[in-house]
N, C-alpha and C positions, 0 to 999 in steps of 0.2 A: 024860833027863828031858824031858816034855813039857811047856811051856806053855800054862797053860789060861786063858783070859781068862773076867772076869766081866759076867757080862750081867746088868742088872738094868734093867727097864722104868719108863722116865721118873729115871733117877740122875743126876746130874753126877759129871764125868770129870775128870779134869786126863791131857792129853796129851803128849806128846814125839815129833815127827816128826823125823826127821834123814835130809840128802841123803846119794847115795851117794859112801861115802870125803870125807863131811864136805866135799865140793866147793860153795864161795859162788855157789850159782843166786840167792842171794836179795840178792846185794851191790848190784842195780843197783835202783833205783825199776821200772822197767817188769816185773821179773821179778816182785814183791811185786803190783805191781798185777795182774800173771796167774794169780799166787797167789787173791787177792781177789774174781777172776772167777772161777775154778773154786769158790772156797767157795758165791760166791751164787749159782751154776748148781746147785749139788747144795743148798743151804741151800731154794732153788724146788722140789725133788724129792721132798727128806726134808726137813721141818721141823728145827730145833736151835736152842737161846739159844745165842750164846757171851757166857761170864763174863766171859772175858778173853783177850788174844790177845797173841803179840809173835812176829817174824820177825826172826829173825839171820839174819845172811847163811849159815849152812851148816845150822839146824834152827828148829825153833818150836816153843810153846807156846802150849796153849791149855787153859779150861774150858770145858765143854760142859752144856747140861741137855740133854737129852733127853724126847720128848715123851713123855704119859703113855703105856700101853702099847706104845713102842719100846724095844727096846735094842739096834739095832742100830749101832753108831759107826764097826763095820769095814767096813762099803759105804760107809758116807760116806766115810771115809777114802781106800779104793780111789777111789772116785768122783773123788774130790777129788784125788790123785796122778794119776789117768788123763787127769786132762781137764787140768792143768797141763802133765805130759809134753806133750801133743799138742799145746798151744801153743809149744812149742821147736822151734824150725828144726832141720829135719834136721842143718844142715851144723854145727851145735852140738853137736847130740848125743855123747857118748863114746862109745867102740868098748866095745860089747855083749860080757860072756866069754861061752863055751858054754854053760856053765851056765844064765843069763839068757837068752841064746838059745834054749835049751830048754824054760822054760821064757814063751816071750814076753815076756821086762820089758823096760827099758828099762835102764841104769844111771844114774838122775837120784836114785832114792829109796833108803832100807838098808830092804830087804824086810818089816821090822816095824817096829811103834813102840810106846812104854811110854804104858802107861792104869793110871789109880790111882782109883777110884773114893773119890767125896769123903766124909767119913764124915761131918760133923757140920758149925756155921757155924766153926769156927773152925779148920778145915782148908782151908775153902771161902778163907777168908780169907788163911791162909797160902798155898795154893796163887796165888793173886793178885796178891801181894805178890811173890813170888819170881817169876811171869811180869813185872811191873811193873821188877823190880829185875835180872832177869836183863842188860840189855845195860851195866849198871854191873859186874857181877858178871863178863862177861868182858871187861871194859877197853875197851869200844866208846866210851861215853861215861861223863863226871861225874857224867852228873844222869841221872835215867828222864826227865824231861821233855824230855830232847835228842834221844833215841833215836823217829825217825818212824815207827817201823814198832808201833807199840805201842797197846794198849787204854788207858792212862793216859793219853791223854788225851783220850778221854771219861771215861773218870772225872774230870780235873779240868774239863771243863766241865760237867761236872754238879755239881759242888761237892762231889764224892764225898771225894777228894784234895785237899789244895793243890798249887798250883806248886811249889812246894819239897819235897815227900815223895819221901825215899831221897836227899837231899843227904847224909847223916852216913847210916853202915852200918844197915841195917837187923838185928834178930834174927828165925830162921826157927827152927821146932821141930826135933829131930833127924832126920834123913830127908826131909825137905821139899827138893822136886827131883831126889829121886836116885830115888824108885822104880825 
């Protein structure tokens, strides 16, 4: 079976990046911060909103719009894994298989990543909610507002959220996060 991604111009996304073999590049503040630089080096290139965002130490989460007539999210993507790899010290790097060798990669990133395009606001909203809630959901912290690597909070300085949102379990619709 092939995998066929959907492209639709100017849509929002909800994303799923995950490192390679789930290795924590993203456990230390500096790594996040290199993360953050390659977004807004390619976000300068190719335009994008993001909805929402959160970095765990071994994947992330994010929404995306997209500007009107683009849909391209898989350059950005690439863009955005290439220019992160290249800030990693060589002497960091893991040992490349043949396969990634032959293919030039690196082993930092799992060669794909899950896109679900948003259908309507209250998908928009779930999908948010579950980036927001995700670093509760794997035992990192209590509360989303402990978790530093996260869009909540700008959302709560905007009054979007309170302080307190996702102290008590949140409810997500069936499938929400698992595309």
């Amino acid at each position: 079976m092939q995998y066929r991604r959907i492209y639709h111009p100017g849509a929002c996304y909800f994303f799923t990046v995950v490192t390679h073999r789930r290795y924590p590049w993203f456990a230390e503040p500096e790594a996040v911060e290199q993360l953050r630089t390659a977004i807004r080096q390619e976000k300068a290139r190719r335009p994008f909103a993001i909805g929402a965002f959160v970095v765990m130490p071994d994947h992330l989460h994010a929404v995306w719009t997209l500007p009107d007539g683009d849909s391209d999210y898989s350059i950005r993507w690439r863009n955005i894994k290439r220019a992160f790899t290249a800030l990693i010290a060589d002497n960091r790097r893991p040992v490349v298989s043949a396969s990634r060798r032959y293919k030039n990669e690196q082993a930092i990133w799992q060669r794909r990543f899950w896109e679900h395009r948003i259908r309507d606001e209250r998908d928009f909203v779930q999908h948010i909610d579950y980036i927001h809630y995700n670093p509760v959901k794997h035992g990192l912290v209590g509360r989303p507002v402990d978790w530093p690597f996260s869009s909540i909070h700008r959302y709560i300085g905007q009054g979007v959220l309170p302080e307190n949102w996702g102290e008590s379990p949140i409810t997500l619709d069936s499938g929400i996060g698992w595309e």
